[in-house]
Backbone as ProteinMPNN parsed JSONL, in Angstrom:
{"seq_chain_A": "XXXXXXXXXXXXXXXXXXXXXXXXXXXXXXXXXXXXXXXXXXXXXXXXXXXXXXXXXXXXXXXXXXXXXXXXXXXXXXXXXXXXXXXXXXXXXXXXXXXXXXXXXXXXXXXXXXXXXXXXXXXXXXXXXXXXXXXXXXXXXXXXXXXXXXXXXXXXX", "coords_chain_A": {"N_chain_A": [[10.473, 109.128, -142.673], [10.965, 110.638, -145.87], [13.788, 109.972, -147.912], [15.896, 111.588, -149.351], [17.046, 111.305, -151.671], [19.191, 112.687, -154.56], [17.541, 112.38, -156.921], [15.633, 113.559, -158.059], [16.076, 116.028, -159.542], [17.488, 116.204, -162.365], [15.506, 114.461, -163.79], [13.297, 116.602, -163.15], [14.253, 118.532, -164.63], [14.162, 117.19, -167.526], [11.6, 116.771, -167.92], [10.63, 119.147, -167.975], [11.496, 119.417, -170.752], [10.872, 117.392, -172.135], [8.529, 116.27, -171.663], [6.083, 115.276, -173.403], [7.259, 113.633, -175.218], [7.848, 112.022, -173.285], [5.703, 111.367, -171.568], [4.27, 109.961, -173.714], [5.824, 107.614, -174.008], [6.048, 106.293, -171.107], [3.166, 106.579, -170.217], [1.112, 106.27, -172.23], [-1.722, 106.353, -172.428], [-2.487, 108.643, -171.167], [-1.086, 110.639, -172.594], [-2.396, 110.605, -174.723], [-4.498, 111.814, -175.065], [-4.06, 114.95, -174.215], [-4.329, 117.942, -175.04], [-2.24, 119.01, -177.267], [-1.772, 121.154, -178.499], [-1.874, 123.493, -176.789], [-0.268, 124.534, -174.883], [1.785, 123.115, -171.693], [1.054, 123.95, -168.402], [3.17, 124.865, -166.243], [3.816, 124.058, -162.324], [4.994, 124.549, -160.304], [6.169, 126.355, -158.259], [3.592, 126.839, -157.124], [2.564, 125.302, -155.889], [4.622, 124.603, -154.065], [4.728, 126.202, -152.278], [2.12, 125.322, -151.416], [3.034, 123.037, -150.229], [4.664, 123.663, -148.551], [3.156, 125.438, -146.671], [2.155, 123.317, -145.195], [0.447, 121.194, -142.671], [1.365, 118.818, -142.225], [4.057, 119.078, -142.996], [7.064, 119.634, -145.359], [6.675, 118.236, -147.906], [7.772, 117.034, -151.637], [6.806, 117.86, -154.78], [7.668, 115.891, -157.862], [6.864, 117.115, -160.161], [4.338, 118.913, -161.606], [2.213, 119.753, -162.977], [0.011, 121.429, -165.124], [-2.798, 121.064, -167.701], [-4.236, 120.994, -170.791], [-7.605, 119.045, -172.134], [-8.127, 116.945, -175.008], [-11.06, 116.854, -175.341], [-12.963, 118.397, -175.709], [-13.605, 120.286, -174.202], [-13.503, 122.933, -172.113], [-11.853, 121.697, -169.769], [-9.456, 121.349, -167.136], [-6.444, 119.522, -166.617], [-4.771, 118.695, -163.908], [-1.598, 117.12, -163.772], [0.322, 114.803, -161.457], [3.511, 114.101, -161.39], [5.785, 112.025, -159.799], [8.585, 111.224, -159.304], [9.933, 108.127, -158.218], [13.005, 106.043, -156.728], [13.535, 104.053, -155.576], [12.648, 101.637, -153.315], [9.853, 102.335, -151.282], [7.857, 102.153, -148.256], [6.034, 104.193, -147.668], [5.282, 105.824, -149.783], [2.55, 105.309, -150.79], [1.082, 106.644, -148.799], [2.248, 109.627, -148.875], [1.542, 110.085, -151.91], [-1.132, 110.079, -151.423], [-1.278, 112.569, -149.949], [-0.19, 114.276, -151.512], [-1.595, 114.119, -153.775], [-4.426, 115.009, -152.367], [-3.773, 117.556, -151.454], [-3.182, 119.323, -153.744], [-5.864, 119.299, -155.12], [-7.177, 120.69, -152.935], [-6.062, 123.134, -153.467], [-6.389, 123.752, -155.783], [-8.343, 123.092, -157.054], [-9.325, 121.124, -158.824], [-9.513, 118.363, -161.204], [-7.248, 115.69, -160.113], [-4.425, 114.067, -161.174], [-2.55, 111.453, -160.555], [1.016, 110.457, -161.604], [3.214, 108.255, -161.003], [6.511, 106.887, -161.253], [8.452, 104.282, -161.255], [11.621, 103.412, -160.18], [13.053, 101.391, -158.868], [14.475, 98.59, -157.544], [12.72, 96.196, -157.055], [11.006, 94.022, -158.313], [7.815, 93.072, -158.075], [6.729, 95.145, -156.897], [4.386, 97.052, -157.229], [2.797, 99.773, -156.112], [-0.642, 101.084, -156.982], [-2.589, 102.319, -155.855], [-3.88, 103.779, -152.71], [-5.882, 103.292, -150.223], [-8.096, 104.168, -147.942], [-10.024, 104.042, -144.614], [-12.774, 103.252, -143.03], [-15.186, 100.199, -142.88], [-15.769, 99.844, -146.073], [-16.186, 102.345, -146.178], [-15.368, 105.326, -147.006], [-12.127, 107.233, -148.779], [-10.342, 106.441, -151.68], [-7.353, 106.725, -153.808], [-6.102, 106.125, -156.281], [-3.613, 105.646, -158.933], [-1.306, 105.796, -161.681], [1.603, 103.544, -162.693], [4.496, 103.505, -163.929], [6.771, 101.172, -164.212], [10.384, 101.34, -164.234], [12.32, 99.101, -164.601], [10.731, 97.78, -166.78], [11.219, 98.452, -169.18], [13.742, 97.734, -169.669], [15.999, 96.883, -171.881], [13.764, 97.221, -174.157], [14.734, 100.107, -175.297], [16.755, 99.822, -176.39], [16.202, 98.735, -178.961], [16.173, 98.311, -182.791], [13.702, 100.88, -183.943]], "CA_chain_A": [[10.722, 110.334, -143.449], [11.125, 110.3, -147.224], [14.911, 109.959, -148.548], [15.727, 112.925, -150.364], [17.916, 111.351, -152.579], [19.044, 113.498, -155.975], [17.524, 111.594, -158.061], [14.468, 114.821, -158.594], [16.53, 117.423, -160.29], [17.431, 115.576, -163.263], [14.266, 114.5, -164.404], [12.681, 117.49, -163.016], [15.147, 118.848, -166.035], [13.963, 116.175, -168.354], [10.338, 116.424, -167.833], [10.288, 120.307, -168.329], [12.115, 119.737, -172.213], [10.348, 116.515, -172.889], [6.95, 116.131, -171.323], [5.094, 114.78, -174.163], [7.419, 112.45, -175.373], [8.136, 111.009, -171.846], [4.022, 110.504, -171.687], [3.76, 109.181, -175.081], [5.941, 106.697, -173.821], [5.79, 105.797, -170.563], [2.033, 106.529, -169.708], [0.597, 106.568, -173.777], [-3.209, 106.358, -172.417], [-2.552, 109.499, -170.853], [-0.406, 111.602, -173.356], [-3.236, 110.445, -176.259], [-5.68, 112.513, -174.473], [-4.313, 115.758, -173.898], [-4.345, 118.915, -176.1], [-0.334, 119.342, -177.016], [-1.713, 122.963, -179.015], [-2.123, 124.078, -175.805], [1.465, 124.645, -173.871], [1.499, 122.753, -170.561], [1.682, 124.831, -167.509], [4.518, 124.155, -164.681], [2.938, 124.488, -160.856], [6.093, 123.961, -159.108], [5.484, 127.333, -157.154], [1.927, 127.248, -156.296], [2.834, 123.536, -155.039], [5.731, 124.536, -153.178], [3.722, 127.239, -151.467], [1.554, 124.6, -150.363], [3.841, 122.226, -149.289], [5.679, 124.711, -147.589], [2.384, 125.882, -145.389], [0.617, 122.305, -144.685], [1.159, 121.054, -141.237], [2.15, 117.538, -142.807], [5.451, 118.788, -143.11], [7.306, 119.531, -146.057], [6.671, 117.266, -149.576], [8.349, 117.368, -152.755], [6.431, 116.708, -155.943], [8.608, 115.766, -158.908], [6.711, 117.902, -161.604], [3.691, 119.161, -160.958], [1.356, 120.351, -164.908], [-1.741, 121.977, -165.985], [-2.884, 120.86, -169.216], [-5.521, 120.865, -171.712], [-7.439, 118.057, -172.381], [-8.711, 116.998, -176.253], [-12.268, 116.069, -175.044], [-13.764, 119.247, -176.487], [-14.458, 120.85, -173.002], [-11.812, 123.127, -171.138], [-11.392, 121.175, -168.305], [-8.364, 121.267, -167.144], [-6.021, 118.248, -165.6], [-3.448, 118.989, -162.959], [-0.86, 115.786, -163.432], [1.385, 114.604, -160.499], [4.554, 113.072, -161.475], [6.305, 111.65, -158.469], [9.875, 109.754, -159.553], [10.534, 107.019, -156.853], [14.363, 105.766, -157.305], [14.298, 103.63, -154.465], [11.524, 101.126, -152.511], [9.934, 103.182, -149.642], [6.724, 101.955, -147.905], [5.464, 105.34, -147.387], [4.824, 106.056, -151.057], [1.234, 105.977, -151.286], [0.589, 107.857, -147.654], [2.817, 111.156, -149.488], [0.607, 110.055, -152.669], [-1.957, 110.462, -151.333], [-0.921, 113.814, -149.095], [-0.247, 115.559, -152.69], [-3.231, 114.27, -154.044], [-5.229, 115.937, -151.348], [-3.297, 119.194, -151.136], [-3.362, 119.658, -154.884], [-7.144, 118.879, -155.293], [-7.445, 121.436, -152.251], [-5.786, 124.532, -154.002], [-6.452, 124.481, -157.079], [-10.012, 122.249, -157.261], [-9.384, 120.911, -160.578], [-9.083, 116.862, -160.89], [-5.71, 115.466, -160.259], [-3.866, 112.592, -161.764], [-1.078, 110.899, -160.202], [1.582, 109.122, -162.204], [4.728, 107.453, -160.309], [7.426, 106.475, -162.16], [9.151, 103.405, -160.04], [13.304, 103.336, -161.15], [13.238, 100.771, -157.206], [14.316, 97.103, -158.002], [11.816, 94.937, -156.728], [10.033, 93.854, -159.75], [6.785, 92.703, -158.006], [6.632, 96.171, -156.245], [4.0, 98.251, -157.906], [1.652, 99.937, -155.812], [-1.33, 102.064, -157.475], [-3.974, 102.569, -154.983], [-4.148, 103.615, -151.707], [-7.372, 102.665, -149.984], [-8.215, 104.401, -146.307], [-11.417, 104.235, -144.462], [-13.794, 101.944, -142.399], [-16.392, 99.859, -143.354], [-16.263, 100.436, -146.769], [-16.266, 104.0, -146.252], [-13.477, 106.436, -147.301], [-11.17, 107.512, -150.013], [-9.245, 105.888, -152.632], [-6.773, 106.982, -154.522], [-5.652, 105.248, -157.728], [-2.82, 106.068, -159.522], [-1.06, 105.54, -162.494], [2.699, 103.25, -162.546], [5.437, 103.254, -164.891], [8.068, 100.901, -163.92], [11.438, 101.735, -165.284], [12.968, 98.273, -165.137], [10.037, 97.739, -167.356], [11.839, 99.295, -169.971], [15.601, 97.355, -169.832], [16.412, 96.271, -173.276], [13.507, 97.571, -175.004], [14.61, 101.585, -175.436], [17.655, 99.961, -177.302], [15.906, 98.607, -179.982], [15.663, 99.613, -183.585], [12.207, 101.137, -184.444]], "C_chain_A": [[11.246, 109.945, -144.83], [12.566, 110.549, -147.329], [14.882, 110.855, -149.662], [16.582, 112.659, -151.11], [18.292, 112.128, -153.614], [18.428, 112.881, -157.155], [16.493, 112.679, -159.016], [15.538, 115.255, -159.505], [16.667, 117.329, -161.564], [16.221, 115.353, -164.066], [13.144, 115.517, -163.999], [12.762, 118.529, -164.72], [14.48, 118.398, -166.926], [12.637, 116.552, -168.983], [10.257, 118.32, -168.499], [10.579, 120.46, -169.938], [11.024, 118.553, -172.852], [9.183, 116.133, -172.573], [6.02, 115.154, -172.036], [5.719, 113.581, -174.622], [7.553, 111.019, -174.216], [6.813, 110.399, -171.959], [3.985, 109.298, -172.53], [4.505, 107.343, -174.885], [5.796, 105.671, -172.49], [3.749, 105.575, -170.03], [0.987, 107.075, -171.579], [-1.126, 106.923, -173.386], [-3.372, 107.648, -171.75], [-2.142, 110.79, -172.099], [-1.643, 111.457, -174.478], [-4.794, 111.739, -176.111], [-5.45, 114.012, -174.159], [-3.731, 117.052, -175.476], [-3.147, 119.545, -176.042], [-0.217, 120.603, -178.002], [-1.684, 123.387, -178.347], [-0.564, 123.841, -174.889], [1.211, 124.093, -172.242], [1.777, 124.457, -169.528], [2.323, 124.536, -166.416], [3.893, 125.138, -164.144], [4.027, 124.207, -160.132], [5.923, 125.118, -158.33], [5.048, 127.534, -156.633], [2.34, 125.87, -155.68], [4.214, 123.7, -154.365], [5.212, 125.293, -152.55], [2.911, 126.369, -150.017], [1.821, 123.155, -149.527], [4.144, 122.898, -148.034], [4.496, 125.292, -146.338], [1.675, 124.797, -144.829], [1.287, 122.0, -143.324], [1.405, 119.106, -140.932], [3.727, 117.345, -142.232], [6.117, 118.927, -144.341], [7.494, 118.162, -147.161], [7.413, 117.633, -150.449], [7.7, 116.751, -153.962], [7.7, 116.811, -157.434], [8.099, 116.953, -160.195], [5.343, 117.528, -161.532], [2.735, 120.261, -162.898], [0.324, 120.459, -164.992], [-1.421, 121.633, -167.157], [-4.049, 120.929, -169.802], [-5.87, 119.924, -171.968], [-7.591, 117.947, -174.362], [-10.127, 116.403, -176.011], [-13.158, 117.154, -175.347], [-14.44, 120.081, -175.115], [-12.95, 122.448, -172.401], [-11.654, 122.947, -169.634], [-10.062, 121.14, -168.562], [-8.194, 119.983, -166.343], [-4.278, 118.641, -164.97], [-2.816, 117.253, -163.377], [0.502, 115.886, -162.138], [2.272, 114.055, -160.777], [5.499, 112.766, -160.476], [7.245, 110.466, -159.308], [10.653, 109.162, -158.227], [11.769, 106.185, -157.177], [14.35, 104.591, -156.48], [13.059, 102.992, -153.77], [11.052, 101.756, -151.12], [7.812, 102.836, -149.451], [5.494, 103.293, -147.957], [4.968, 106.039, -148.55], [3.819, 106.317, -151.043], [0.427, 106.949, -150.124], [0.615, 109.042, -148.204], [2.292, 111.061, -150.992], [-0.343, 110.604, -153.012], [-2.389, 112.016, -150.554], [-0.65, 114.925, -150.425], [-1.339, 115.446, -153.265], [-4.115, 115.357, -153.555], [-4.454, 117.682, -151.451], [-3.403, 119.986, -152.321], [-4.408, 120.233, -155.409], [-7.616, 120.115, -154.155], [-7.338, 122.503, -152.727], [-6.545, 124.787, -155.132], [-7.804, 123.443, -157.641], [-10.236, 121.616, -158.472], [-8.745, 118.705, -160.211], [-7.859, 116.303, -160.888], [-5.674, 114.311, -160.281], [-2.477, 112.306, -161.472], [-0.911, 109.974, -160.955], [2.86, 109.022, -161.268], [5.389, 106.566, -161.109], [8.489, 105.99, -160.849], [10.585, 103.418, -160.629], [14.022, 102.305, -159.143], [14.04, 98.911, -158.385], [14.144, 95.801, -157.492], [10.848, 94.931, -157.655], [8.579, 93.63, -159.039], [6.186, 93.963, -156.95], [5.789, 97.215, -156.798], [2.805, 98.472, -157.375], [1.152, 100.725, -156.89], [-2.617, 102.166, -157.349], [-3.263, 103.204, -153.207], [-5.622, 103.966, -151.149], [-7.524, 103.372, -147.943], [-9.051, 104.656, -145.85], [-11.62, 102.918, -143.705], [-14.8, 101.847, -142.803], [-17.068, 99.725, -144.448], [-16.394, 101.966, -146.981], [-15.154, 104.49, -146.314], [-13.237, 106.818, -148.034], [-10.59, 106.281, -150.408], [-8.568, 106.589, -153.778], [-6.198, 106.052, -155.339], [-4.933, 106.031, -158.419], [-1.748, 105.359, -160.597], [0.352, 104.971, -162.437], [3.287, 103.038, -163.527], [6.625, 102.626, -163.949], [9.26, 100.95, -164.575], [12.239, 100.358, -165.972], [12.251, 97.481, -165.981], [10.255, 97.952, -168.916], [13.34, 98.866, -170.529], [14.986, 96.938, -171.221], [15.554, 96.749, -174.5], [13.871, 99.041, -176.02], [15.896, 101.352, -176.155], [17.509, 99.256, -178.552], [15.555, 99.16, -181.121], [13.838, 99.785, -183.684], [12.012, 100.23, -185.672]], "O_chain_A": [[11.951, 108.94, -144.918], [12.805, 111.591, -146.719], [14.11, 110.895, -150.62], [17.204, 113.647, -151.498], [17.199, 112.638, -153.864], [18.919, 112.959, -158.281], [16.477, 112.713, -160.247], [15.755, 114.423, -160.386], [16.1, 118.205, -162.217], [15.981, 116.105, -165.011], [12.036, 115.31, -164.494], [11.921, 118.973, -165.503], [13.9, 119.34, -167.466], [12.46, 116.658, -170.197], [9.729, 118.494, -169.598], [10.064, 121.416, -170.52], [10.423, 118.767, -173.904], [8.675, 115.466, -173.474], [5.303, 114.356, -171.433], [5.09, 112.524, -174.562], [7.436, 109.795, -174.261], [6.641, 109.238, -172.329], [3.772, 108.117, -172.257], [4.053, 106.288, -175.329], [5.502, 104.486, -172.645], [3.266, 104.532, -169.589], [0.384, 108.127, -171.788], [-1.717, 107.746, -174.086], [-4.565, 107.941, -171.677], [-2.913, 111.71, -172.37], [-1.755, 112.47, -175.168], [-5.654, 112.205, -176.86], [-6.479, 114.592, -173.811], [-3.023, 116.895, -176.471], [-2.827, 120.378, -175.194], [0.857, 121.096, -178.344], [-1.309, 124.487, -178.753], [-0.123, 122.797, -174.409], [0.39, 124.734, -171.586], [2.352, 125.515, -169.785], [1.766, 123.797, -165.605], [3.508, 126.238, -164.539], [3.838, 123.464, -159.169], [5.286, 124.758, -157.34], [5.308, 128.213, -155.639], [2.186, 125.907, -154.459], [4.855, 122.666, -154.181], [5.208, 124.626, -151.515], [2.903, 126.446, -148.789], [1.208, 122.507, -148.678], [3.889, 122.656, -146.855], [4.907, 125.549, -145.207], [0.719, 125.012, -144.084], [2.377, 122.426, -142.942], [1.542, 118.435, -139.909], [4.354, 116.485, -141.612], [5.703, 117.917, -144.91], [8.373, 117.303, -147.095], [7.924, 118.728, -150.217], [7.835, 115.568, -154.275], [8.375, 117.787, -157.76], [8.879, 117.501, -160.973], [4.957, 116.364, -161.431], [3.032, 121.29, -163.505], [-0.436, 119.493, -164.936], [-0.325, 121.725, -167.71], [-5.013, 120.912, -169.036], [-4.921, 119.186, -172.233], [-7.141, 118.899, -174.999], [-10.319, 115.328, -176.58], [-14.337, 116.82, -175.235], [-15.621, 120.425, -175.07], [-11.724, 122.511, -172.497], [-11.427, 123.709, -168.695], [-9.499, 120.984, -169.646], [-9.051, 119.407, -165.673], [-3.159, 118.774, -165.464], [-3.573, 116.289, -163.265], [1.344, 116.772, -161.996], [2.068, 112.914, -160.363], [6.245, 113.742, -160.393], [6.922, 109.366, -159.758], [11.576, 109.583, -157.53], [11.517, 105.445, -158.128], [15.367, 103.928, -156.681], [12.212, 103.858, -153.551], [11.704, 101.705, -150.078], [6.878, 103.156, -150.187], [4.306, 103.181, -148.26], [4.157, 106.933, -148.31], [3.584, 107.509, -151.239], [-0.498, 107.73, -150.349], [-0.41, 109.721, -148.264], [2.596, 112.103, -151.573], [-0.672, 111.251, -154.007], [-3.52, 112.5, -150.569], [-0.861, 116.135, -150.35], [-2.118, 116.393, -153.377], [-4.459, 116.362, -154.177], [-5.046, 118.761, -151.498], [-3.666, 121.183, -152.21], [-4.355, 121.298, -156.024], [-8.656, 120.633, -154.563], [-8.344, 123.206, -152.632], [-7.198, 125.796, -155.397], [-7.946, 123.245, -158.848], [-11.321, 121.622, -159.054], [-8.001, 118.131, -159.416], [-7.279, 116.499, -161.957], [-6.433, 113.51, -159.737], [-1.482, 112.794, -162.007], [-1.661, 109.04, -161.239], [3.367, 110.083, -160.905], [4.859, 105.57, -161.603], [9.051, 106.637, -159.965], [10.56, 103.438, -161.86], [15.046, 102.557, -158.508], [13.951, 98.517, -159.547], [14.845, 94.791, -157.432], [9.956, 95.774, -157.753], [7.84, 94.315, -159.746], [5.214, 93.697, -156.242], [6.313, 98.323, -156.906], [1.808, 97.84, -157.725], [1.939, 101.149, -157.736], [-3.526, 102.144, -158.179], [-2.145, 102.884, -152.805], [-6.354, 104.825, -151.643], [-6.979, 102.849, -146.971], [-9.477, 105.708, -146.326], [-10.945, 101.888, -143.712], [-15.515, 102.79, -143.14], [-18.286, 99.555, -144.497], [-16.713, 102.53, -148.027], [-14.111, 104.14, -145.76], [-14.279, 107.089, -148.63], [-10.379, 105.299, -149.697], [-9.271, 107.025, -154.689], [-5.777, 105.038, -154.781], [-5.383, 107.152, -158.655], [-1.354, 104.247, -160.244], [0.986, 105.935, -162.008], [2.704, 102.274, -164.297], [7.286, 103.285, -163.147], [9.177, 100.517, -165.724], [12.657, 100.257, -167.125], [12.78, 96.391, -166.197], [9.419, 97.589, -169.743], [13.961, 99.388, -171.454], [13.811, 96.732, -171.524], [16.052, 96.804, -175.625], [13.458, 99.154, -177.174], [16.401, 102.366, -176.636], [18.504, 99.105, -179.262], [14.862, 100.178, -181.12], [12.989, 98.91, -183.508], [10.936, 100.223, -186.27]]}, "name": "protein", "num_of_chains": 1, "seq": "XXXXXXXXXXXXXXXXXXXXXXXXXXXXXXXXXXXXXXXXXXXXXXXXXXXXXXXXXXXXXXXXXXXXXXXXXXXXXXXXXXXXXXXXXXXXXXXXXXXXXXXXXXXXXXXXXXXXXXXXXXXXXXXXXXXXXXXXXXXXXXXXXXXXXXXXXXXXX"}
């Protein structure tokens, strides 16, 4: 079972004021791409809905965004942000369990990022792979490690 530590609420906080700059820095190949005239939209509702009815078991996604892209279309892109504080094997199973449930409601392509703040440096999943024979799913997903980050965020520009 996932550790419900507090570590959500905070950057649940964070993510709702700063969104774009958080991207721009931790995940830049993402933030360069989406249309920031266009106001994100927070899904924490409709994704607690469907947490709340799967027969999984209750999930928690960290911050949960519709957005616009800049690719001249209006596709939209659901992003997953999932902040992991703490090393837990089970990561890409409940990964891949929002993936799927996301991609179920609301049919629109979804992009998981995970933001690791664990400290085992050589710890960075961003796949999970399930199937025989070659056959199956994969999910691929995007990692920001935090201790990735010591010393540089106190440098001058």
């Amino acid at each position: 079972m996932r550790d419900t530590i507090q570590h959500d609420s905070p950057w649940k906080e964070a993510l709702d004021r700063f969104l774009r700059p958080f991207l721009e820095l931790a995940f830049p190949e993402v933030a360069c791409r989406i249309c920031w005239a266009v106001d994100p939209i927070p899904l924490e509702q409709e994704f607690r809905e469907i947490a709340h009815d799967a027969e999984l078991g209750p999930l928690r996604a960290d911050k949960l965004v519709k957005v616009r892209l800049l690719d001249g279309t209006d596709q939209w892109l659901l992003i997953h942000i999932e902040v992991q504080m703490h090393y837990d094997p089970d990561l890409l199973r409940w990964l891949f369990d929002y993936c799927c449930r996301i991609h179920s409601r609301f049919r629109f392509p979804v992009f998981s990022l995970a933001v690791l703040g664990d400290t085992r440096p050589t710890w960075r999943p961003d796949r999970c792979i399930g199937g025989f024979a070659d056959h199956g799913l994969t999910l691929r997903f995007a990692v920001c490690k935090l201790s990735d980050f010591e010393g540089r965020l106190d440098e001058p520009a």
